[in-house]
Backbone as CSV, one residue per row, in Angstrom:
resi,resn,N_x,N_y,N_z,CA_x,CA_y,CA_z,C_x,C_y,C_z
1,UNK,0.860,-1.174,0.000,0.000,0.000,0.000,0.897,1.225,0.000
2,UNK,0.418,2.021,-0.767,1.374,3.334,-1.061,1.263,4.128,0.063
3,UNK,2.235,5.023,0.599,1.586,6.099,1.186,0.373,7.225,1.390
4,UNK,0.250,7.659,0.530,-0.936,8.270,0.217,-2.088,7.595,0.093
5,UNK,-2.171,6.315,0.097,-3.525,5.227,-0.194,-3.861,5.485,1.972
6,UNK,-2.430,4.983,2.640,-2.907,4.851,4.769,-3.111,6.165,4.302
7,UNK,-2.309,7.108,4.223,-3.252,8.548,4.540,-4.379,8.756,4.340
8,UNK,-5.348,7.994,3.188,-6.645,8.479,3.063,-7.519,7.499,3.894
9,UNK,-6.931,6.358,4.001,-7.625,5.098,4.833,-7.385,5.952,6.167
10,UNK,-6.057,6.308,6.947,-6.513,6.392,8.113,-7.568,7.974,8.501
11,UNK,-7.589,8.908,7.125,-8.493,9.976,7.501,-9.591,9.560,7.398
12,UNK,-10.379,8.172,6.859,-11.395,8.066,6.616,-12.076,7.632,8.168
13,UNK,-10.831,6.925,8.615,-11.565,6.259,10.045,-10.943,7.326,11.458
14,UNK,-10.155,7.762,11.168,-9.423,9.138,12.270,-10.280,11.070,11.595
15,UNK,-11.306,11.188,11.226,-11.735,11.989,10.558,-11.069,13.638,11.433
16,UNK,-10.545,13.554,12.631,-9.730,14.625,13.239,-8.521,14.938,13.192
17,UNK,-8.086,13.609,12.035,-6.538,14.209,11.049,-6.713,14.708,9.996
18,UNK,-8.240,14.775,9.628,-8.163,15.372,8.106,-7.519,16.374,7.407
19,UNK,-6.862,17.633,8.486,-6.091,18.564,8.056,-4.923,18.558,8.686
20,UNK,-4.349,17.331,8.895,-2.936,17.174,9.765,-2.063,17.307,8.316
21,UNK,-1.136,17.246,8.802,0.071,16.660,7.838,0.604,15.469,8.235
22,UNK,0.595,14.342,7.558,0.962,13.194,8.431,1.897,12.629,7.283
23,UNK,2.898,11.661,8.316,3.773,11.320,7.627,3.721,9.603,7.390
24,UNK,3.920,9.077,6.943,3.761,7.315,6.800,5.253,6.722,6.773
25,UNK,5.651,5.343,7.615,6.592,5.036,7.872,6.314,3.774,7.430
26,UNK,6.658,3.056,7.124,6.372,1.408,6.486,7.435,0.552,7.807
27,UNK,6.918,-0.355,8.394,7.155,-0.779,9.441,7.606,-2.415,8.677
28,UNK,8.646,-2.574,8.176,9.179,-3.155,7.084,8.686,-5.207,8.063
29,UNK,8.616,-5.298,9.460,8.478,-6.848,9.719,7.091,-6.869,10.049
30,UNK,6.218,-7.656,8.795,5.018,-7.866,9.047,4.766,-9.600,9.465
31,UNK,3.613,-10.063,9.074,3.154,-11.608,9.295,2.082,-12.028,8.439
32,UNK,1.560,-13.238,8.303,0.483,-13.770,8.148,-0.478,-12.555,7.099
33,UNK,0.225,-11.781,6.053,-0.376,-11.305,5.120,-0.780,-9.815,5.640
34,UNK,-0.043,-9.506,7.088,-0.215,-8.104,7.703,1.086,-7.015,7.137
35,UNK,0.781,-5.908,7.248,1.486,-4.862,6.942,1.229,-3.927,8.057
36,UNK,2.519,-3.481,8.617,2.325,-2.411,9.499,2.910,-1.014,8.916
37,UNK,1.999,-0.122,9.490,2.554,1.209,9.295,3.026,2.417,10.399
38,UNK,3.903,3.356,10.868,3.410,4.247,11.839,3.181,5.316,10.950
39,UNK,1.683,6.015,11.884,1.323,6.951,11.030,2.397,8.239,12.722
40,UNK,2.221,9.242,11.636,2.852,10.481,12.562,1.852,11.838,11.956
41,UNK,1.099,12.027,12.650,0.506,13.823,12.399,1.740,14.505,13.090
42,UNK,1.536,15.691,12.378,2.236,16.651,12.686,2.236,16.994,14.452
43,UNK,0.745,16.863,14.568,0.977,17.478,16.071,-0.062,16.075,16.865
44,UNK,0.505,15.986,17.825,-0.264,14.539,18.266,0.835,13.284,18.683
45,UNK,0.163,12.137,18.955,1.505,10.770,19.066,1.074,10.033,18.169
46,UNK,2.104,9.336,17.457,2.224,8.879,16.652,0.894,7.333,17.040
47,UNK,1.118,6.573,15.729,-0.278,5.484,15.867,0.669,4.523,14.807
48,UNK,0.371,3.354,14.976,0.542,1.732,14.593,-1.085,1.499,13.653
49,UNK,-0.632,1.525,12.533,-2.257,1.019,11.416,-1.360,-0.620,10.920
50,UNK,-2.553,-1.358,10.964,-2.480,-2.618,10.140,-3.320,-2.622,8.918
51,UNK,-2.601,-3.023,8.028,-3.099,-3.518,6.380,-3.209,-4.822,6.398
52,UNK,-4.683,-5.826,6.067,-4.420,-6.990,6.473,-5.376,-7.618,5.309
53,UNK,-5.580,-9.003,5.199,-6.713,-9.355,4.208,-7.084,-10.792,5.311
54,UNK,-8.720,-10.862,5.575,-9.271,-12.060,6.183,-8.941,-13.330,5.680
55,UNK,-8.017,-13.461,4.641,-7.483,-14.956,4.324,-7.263,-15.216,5.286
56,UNK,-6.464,-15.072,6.450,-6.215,-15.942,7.268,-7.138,-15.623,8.880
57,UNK,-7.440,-16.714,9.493,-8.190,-16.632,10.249,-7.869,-15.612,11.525
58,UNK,-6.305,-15.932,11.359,-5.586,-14.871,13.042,-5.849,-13.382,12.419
59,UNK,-6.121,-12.637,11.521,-5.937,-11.525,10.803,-6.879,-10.678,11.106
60,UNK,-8.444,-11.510,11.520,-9.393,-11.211,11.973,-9.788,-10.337,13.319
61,UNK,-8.393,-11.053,14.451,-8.160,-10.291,15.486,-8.209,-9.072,15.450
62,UNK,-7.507,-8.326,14.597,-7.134,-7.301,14.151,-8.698,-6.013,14.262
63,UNK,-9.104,-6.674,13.271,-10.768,-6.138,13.640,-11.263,-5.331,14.641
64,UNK,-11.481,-3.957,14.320,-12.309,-3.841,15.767,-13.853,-3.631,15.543
């Protein structure tokens, strides 16, 4: 997933970063078809997003 693809995913579900500037870090050791990212707004603490697909059953956890 590109950068700019988590930036719009996480404004869609964080709708109080919509005018942040945020930066995306690719969190290069994933698992079981997961991808981690840290997101960073400009002003705020930073956040851990997962990119995942329900192929696998543990992935589901993830879910909230």
């Amino acid at each position: 997933m590109q950068s700019e693809a988590v930036i719009l995913e996480t404004r869609k579900h964080f709708p109080n970063l919509a005018d942040e500037d945020i930066r995306v870090a690719a969190i290069e050791k994933g698992g079981s078809g997961r991808q981690f990212y840290r997101i960073q707004p400009a002003r705020g603490a930073s956040m851990i997003v997962i990119k995942y697909t329900p192929q696998r059953p543990e992935n589901l956890r993830y879910v909230d």
